[in-house]
N, C-alpha and C positions, 0 to 999 in steps of 0.2 A: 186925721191922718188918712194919706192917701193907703189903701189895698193895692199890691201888685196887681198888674191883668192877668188872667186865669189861662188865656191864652198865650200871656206871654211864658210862664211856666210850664206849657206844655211843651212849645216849642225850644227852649233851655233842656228839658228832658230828654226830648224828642233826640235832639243832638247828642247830649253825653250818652245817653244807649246806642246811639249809633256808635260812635268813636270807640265806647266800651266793646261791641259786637265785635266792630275790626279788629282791636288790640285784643280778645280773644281768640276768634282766627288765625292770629298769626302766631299766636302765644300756642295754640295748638296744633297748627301747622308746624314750628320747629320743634315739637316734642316726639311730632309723627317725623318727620325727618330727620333728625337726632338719636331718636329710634330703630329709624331703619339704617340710616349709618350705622350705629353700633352694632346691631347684628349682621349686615356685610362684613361690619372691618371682624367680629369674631369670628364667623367661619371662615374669613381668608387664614385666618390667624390658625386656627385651627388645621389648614389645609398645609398651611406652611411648615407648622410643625411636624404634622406626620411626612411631608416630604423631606426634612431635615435629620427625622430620625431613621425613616428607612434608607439614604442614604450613606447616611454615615457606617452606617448598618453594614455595608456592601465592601468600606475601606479597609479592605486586608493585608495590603503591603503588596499584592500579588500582581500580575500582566492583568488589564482590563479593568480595575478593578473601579477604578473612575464612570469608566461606560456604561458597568452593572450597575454603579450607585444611582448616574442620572437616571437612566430609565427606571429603576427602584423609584426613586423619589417622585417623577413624576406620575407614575400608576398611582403609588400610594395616596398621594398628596392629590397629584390631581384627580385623575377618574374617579376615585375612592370617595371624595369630598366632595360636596355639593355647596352652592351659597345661594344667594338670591331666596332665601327662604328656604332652602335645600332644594326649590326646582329646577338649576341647572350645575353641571360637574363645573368646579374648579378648574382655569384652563394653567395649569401648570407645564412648558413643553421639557423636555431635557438639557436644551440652554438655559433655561430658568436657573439649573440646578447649578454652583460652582462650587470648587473645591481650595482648600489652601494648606499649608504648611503649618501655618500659626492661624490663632482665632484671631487676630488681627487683620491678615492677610499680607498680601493680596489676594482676593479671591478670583479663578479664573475657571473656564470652562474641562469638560471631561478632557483628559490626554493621554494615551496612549504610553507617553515618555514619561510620563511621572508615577512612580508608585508609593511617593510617601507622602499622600495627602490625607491626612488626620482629621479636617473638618470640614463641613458641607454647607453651606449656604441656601436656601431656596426663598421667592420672590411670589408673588402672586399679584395680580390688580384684578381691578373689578372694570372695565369700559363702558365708557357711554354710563355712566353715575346723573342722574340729573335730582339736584337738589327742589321740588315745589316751591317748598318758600324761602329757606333759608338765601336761594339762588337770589332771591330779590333784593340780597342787599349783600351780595359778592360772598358771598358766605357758605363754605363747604363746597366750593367749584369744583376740585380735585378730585380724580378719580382714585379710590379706598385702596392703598396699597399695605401687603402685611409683608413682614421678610423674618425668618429664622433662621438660626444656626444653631449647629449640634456638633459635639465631639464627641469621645470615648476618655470616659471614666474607671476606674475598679470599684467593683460591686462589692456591696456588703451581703445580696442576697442576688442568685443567681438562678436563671433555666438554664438546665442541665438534661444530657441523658444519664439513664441509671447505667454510666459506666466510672469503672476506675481501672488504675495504670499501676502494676506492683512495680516498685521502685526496684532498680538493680544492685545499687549501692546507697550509703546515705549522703552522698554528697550532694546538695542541693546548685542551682535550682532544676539540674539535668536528671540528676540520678541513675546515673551511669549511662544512659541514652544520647546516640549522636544525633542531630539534625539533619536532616536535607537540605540541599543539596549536598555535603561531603561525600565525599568516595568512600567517606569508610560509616556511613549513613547506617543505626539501625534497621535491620531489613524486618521485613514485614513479619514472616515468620515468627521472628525475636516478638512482634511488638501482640503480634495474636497471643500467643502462647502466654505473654502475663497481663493480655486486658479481659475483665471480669466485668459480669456484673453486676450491679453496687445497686444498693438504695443509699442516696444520699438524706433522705428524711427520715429515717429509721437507726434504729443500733442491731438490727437482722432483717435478711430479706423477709418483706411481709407480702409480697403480690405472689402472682402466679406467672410461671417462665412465659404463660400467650401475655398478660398485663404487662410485664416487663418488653418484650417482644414491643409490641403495640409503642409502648412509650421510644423504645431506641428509634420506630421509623417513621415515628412524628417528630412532637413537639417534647418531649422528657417531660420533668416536672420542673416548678418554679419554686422561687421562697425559700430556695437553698441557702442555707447560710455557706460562705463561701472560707470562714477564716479555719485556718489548719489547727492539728491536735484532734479535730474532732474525730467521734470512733464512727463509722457508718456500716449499716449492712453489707452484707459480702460473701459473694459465691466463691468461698476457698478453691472448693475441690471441684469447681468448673462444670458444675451438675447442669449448666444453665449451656453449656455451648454450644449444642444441636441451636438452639433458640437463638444468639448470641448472632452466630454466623449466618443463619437465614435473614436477618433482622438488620443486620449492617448491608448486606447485599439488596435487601429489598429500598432503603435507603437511598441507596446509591442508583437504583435504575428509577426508582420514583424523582430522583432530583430533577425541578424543572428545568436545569440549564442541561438537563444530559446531553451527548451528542450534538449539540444543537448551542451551547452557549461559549463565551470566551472566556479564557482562563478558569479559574476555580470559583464557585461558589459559596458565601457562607454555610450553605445545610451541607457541604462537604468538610466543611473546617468544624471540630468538635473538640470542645473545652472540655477535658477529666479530670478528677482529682488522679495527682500521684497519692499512693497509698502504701505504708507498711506496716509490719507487728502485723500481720494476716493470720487470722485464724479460720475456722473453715465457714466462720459466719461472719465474722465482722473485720476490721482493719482502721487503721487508724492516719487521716489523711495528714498531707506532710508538704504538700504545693498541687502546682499544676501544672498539666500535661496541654501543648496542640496539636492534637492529630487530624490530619488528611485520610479521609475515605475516600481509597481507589477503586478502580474498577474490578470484578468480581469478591469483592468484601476486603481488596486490601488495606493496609493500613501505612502510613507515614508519618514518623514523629517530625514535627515543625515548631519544637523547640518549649521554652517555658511560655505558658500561657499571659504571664505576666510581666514578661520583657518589656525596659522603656530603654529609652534611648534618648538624650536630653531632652526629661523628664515626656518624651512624647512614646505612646506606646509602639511597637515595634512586630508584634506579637499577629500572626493573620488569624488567628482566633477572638470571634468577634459576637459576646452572647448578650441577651437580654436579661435586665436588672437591675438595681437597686442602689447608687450607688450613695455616698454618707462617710458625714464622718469615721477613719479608723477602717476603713474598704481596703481589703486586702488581695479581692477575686479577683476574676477574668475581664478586662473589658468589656464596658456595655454603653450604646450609643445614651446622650443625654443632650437634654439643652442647656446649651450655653449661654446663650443672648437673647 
């Protein structure tokens, strides 16, 4: 019996390691491509999101309020957000950004004439994508594009400032308070003289009037449960107003859109609990209040915080949080799609 040739086994080797080598390369070449597609397409993904929630963020019912959302969105979403391995920003511009009526749409760009646009849209790509390998066999040619949308939901946990609103009457969901615009509009006066301030995480105030202070002309606190009955701390007997009144007015001159911005801002629009059964430390929440912070610390009531209007909210009070089954709070931007 003949023996193979020793060189012919070489040469048989020679070649399936070769063939093996390339079908390696390539095998690893799409894994590196494949790769870096997927973390492109997640931080567009991610850039789109934050530009669909701060915009939505922005939809208050009010004049402007489309033009504050795009430019919201595209700061947030774009500058904010990087890809390419986080070394270059997000190019998100504010046509990126569109707005609609339903989550459906049509979705169309910011306008000036519409004030009841409830969801937002944003879009991202990534240009100039070149695939290494996967390109050599038509494969992943497309440049990486992400898109989100976001609406407003009711919150089951909510950021808040440590304020609340003593009810006038028990008739919900106004409680004795008229709205603006009307002519017969509770006036400011009225609405100072029974808002307090409240710890919403507690059954007695536990900070101190500067902590409290501090919290109205930021950010309040979070993780508020939002659902009524509940008892919360409470400055009955108004120990806290010196502090109250500096703290709304500092507020209102720190607002970035001061002077300088179109129509109203959300950090002027503030979600309260209504509150009755007041005693000089605690009370017992009963709905919610939207007030408008005017200039030199005024106030305007702008209705039930939780108005809808076929089944869309209605309400220019627009906070951050949680929303879930059984959500009974304030609107809060979320994603929808």
């Amino acid at each position: 019996m003949k023996c193979p040739s020793t060189s012919r086994q070489r040469g048989v080797f020679t070649i399936i390691t070769t063939i093996g080598a390339v079908l390696l390369v390539l095998i690893l070449g799409f894994v590196v491509d494949g790769s870096r597609l997927m973390v492109i397409q997640g931080e567009l993904q991610n850039a789109t999101d934050a530009c669909a929630l701060a915009a939505v963020a922005e939809l208050n019912g009010l004049p402007g309020a489309s033009s504050r959302a795009a430019a919201a969105g595209s700061q947030v979403g774009g500058a904010l957000n990087k890809k390419s391995f986080q070394a270059v920003s997000v190019s998100i511009a504010p046509a990126d950004v569109k707005f609609s009526t339903s989550l459906n749409g049509p979705y169309v760009a910011a306008s000036a004439l519409s004030t009841n646009y409830r969801f937002a849209q944003c879009t991202a790509m990534h240009s100039g994508w070149v695939n290494l390998f996967m390109g050599l066999v038509g494969l992943g040619t497309d440049d990486p594009v992400a898109g989100s949308k976001a609406g407003l939901q009711q919150t089951r946990k909510a950021c808040v400032l440590p304020l609340a609103l003593k009810t006038i009457n028990s008739t919900a969901p106004n409680f004795g308070y008229v709205a603006v615009p009307s002519g017969t509009a509770t006036t400011s006066a009225v609405m100072l003289s029974n808002l307090r301030v409240a710890d919403p995480n507690a059954l007695v105030l536990s900070k101190t009037a500067l902590e409290y202070g501090q919290l109205i002309e930021n950010f309040g606190s979070c993780d508020v449960l939002t659902e009524v009955t509940r008892v919360i701390g409470f400055d009955g007997n108004n120990t806290m107003s010196s502090t109250l009144s500096s703290a709304l007015l500092a507020r209102y001159v720190n607002d970035p859109t001061f002077a300088s911005g179109v129509g109203i801002s959300s950090r002027r629009l503030m979600a309260v609990p209504f509150v009755s059964d007041a005693t000089s430390t605690a009370a017992t929440v009963r709905g919610w209040a939207c007030l408008e912070l005017g200039a030199g610390g005024s106030i305007a009531y702008r209705g039930d915080a939780r108005a809808v209007s076929s089944q869309l909210p209605t309400s220019a009070c627009v906070v951050s949080g949680v929303a879930g089954i059984g959500s009974v709070g304030p609107f809060a931007p979320v994603l929808v799609k």
